[in-house]
C-alpha positions in Angstrom: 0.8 9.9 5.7 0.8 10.1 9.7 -0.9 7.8 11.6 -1.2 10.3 14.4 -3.8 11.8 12.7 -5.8 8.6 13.0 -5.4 8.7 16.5 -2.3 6.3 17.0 -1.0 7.4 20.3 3.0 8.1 20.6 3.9 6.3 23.6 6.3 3.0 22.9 5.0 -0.5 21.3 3.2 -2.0 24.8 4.7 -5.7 24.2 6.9 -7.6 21.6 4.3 -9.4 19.1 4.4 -13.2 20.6 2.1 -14.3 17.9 1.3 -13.9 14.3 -2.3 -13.4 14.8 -1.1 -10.5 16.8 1.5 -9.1 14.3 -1.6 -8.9 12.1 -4.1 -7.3 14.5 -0.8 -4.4 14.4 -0.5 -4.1 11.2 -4.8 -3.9 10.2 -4.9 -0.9 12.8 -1.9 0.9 11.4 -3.1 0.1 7.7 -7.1 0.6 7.9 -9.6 1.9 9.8 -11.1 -1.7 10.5 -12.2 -2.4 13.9 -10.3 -4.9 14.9 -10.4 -6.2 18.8 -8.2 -6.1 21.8 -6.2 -10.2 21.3 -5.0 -12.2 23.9 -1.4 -10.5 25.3 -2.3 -7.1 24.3 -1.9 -4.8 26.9 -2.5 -1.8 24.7 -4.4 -2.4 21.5 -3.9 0.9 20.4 -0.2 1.1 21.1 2.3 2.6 18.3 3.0 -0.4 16.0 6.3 -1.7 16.4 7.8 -2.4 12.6 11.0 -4.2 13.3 8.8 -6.8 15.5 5.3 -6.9 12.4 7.2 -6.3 9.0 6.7 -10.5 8.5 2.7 -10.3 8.6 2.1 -6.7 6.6 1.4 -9.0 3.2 -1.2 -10.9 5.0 -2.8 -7.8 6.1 -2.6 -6.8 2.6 -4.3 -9.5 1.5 -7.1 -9.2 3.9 -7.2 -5.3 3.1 -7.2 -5.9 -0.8 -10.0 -9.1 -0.5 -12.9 -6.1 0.8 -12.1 -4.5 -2.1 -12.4 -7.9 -4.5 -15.6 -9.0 -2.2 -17.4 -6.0 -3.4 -16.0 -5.8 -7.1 -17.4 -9.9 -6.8 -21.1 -8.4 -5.7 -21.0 -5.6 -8.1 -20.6 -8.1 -11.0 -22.9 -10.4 -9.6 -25.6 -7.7 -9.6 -24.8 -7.1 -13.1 -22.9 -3.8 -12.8 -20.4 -4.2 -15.5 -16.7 -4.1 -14.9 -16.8 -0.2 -14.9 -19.0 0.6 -12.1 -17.6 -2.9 -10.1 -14.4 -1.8 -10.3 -15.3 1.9 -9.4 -17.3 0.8 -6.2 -14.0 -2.1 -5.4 -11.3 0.7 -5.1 -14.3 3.3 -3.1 -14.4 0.4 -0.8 -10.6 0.1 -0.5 -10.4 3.9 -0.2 -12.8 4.0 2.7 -11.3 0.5 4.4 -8.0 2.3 4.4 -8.9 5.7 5.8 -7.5 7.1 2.1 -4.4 6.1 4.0 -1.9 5.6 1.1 -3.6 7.9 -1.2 -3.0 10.8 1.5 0.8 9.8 1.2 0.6 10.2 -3.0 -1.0 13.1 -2.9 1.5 14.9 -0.1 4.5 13.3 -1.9 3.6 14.8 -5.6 2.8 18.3 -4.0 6.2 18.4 -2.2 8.7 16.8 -4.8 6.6 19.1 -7.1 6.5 22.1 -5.6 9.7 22.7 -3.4 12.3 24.3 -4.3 14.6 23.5 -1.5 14.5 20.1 0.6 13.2 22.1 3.9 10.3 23.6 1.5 9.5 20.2 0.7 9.4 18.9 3.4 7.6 21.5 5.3 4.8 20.9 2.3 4.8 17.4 3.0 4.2 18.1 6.4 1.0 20.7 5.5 -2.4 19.1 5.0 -3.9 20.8 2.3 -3.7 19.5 -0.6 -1.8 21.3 -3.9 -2.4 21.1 -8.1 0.6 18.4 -7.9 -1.1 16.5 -5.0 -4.9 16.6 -7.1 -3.6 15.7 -10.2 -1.8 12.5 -8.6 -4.7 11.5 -6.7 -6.9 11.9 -9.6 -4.8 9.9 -11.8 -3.6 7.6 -9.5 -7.5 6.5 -8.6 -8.6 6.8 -12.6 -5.7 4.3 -13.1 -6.5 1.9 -10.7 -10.5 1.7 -11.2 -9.6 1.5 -15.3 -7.0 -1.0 -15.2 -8.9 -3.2 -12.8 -12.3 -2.9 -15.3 -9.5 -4.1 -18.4 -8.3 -7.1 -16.2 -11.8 -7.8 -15.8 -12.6 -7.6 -19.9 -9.7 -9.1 -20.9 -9.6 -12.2 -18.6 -12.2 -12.7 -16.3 -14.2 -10.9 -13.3 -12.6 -13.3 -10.7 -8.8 -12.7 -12.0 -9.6 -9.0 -11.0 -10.9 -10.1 -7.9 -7.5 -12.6 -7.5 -5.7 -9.1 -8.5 -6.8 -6.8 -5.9 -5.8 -9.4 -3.2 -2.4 -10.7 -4.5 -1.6 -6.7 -5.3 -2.6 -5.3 -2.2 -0.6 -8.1 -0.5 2.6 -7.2 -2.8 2.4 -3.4 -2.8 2.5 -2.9 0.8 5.8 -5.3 0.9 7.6 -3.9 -1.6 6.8 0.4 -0.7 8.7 -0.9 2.6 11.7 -0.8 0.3 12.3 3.0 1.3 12.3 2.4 4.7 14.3 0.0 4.0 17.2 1.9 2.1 16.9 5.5 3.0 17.3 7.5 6.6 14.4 8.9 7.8 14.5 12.6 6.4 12.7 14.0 9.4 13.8 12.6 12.9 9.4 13.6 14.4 7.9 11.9 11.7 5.8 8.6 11.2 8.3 6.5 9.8 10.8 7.3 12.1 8.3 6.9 14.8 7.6 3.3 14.1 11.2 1.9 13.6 12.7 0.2 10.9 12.7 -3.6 9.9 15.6 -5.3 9.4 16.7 -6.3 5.3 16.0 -9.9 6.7 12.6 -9.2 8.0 11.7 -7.2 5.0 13.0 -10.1 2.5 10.3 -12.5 4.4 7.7 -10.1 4.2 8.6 -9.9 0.5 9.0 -13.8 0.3 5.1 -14.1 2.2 3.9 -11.4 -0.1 5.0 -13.2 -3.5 3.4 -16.5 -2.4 0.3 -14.7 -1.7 0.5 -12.9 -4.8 1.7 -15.7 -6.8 -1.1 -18.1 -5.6 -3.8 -15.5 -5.4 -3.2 -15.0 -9.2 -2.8 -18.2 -10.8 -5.7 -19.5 -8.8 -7.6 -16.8 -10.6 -6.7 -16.8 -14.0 -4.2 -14.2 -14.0 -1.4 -15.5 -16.4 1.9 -16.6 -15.0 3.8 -14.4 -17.1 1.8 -11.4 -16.3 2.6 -11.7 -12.9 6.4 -11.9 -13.3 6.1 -8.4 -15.0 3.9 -7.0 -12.6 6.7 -8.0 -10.1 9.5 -6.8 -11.7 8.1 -3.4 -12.7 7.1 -2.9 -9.1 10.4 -3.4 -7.9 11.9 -1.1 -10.8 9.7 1.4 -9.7 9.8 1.5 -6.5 14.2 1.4 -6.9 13.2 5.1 -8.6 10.8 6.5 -6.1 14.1 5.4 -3.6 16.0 7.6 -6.3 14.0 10.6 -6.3 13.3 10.8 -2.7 16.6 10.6 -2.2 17.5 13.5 -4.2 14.2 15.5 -3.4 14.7 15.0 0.7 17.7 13.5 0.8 15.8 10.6 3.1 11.9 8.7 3.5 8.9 9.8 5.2 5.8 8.2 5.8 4.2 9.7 2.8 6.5 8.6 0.5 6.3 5.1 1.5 2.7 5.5 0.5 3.4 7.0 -2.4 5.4 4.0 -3.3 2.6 1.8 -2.5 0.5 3.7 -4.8 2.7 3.5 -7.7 3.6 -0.1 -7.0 -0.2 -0.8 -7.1 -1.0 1.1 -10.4 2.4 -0.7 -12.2 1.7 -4.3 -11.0 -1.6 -3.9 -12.4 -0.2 -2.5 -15.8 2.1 -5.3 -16.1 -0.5 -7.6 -15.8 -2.8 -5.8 -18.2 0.3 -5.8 -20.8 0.5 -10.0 -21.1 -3.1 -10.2 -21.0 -5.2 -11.4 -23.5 -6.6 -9.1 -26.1 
């Protein structure tokens, strides 16, 4: 999951973030391929993002992110699609917003913890971009999950909690896959997430403070029941404490990918834990 491969140039951040519209602009560019405009105090748009300085505002971009995807599961429904197809064309739309972005990391991840036998093979497979049995499997999975547990949400409670789901999810995934960063060394001193600098415990326990009230308020505006959303939570962040675990002992460190790997999997479980306390 290298951003340089989306054409984020290496040189240093151009400015420190004096504004949260700003921090936001930073972190829509690094996160999606949106087009999003030069602001006012940018002297370089297209500069590498500076996490330490945007951590705060990466929920909000979440949010924004995960409310294309709910926009077009909304119009699918509308248009009498059925929760299948809706959720189908919701996470296509997310896929393409995103540039496949996290799912790239998933994919690499799974190929690497499951194919190396040593950490410098796995690592050098994380670093190759083709794409392995481990890596297809998880991708397959991981999008077959999503698309079916979105289409339940939708049966079970109503079309607009899913739409309240994909927004208050993709606003709480993307905090709490920062955990790695968070915890672990950078396992490869040229990669992305060393490249982009680390956020401080206090800016990444705003970002997950901003992310639960987005989440939080996104879902019981919706319909989504209160106590489904503590699960989802709390099985994100026992998750994610396990992907810390294994990429630990796999690499003996974080790379990009595996913070979007975590995403991923934070996604998928947030959404099962809602499913779980849901109405039959």
């Amino acid at each position: 999951m290298d951003r340089q491969e989306h054409g984020a140039p290496q040189d240093e951040p151009a400015y420190a973030p004096a504004s949260a519209v700003v921090r936001v602009a930073q972190c829509l560019r690094f996160y999606s391929r949106l087009s999003v405009p030069a602001l006012s105090g940018e002297r370089d748009p297209h500069a590498r993002p500076d996490f330490a300085a945007m951590t705060d505002m990466i929920p909000v971009a979440g949010a924004i992110i995960g409310a294309i995807g709910a926009l077009v599961f909304l119009a699918a429904h509308t248009l009498g699609l059925g929760p299948l197809i809706a959720a189908t064309l919701a996470v296509t739309a997310l896929v393409f917003a995103t540039g496949a972005f996290h799912e790239d990391g998933l994919a690499d991840t799974f190929d690497s913890f499951g194919g190396g036998a040593t950490r410098e093979k796995r690592l050098a497979i994380m670093k190759d971009s083709s794409i392995g049995v481990f890596g297809a499997a998880a991708l397959v999975l991981g999008l077959g999950l999503r698309v079916l547990l979105l289409a339940e949400i939708a049966r079970r409670i109503s079309p607009l909690a899913a739409a309240g789901a994909l927004v208050g999810v993709a606003a709480l995934s993307r905090s709490v896959a920062l955990a790695p960063l968070i915890f672990l060394e950078p396992a490869r001193s040229d990669g992305a997430s060393a490249a982009v600098g680390r956020p401080t415990r206090a800016n990444f326990a705003i970002a997950c403070a901003i992310a639960a009230a987005i989440y939080a308020f996104f879902g019981l505006a919706t319909g989504l029941p209160a106590s489904g959303l503590a699960l989802g939570a709390m099985l994100a962040v026992a998750v994610t404490a396990l992907m810390i675990g294994w990429s630990k002992a796999m690499i003996d460190g974080q790379t990009g990918d595996v913070i979007g790997s975590s995403q991923q999997i934070a996604e998928i479980t947030i959404m099962l834990g809602l499913l779980i306390l849901a109405a039959g």
